[in-house]
C-alpha positions as CSV (number, residue, x, y, z in Angstrom):
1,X,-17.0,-11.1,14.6
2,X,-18.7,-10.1,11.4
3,X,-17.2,-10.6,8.2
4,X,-16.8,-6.6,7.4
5,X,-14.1,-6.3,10.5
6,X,-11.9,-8.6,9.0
7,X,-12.2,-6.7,5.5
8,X,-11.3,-3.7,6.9
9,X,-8.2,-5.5,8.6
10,X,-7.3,-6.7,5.4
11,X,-7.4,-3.5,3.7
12,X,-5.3,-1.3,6.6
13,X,-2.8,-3.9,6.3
14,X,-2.5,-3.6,2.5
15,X,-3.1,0.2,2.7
16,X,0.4,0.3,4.9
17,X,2.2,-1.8,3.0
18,X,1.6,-0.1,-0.4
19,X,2.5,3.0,1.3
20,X,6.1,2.2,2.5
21,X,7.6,2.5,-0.8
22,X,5.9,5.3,-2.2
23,X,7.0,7.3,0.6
24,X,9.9,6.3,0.9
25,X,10.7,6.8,-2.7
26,X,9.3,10.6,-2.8
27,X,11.1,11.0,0.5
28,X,14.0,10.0,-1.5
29,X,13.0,12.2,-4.5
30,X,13.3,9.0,-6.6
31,X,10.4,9.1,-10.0
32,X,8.1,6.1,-8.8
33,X,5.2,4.9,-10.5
34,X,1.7,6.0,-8.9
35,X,-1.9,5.9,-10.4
36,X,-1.7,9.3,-11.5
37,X,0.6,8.6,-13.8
38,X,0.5,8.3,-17.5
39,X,-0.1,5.7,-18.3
40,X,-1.2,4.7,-14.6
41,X,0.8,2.4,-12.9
42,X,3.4,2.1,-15.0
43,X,4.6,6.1,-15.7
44,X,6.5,7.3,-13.7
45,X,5.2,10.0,-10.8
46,X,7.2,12.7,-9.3
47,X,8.5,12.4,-6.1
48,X,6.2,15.2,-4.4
49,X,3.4,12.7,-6.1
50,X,4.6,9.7,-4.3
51,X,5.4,10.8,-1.0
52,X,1.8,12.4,-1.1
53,X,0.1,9.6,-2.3
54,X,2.3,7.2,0.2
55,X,1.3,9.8,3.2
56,X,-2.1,9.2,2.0
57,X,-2.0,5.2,2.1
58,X,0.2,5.6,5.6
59,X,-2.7,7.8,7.0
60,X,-5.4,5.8,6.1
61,X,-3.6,2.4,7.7
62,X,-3.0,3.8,10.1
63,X,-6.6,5.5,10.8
64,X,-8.2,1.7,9.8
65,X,-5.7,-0.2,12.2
66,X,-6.4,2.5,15.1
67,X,-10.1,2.3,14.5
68,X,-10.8,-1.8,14.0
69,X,-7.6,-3.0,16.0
70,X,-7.2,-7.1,15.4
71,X,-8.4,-8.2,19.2
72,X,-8.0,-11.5,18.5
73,X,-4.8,-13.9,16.5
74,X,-7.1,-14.2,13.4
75,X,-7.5,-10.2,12.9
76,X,-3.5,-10.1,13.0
77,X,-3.5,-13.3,10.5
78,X,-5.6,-11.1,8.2
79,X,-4.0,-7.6,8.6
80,X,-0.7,-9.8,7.9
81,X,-2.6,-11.4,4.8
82,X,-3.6,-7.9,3.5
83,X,0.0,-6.7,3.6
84,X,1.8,-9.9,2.1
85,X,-1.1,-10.1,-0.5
86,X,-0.7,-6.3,-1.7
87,X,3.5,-6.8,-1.4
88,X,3.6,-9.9,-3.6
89,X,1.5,-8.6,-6.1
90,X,3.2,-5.0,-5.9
91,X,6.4,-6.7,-6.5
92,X,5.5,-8.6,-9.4
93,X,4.0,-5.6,-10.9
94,X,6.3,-3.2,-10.2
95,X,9.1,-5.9,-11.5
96,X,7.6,-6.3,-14.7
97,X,7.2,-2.4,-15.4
98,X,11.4,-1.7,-14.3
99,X,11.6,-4.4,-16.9
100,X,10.4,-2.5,-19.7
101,X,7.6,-5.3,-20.3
């Protein structure tokens, strides 16, 4: 399978799992950062802004998983990869800017 499949595996899984808590924070109306805020990232976003922009990352996941569908074990390995990479590194982040740092 060529090398590109596998990226775009990589990327639907991190696009879902970066949309999860965006959504579910606008859907809660709870102020979450997004990378329309000020400063980006680390400001706060309304919750219209998050659910939006968590739609957004839920559509595309969804459209990338639907179109290049892991056939094989390795595709799932790296759709899994995609969305433990992008949730470890959301959570560090996102840790560290609750934290006032």
């Amino acid at each position: 399978m060529p090398w590109h499949i596998y990226l775009v595996e990589f990327l639907s899984g991190a696009l879902l799992a970066n949309g999860v808590p965006h959504f579910v924070q606008g859907l809660s109306g709870v102020p979450f950062p997004t990378p329309f805020a000020s400063p980006p990232g680390a400001g706060n976003s309304p919750p219209l802004c998050n659910a939006l922009w968590g739609f957004g990352n839920l559509a595309a996941g969804g459209l990338l998983l639907h179109l290049f569908w892991p056939g094989k074990p390795l595709g799932w390995v790296v759709f899994g990869s995609g969305a433990l990479v992008i949730s470890v590194q959301l959570s560090m982040h996102f840790g560290k800017v609750r934290a006032g740092r």
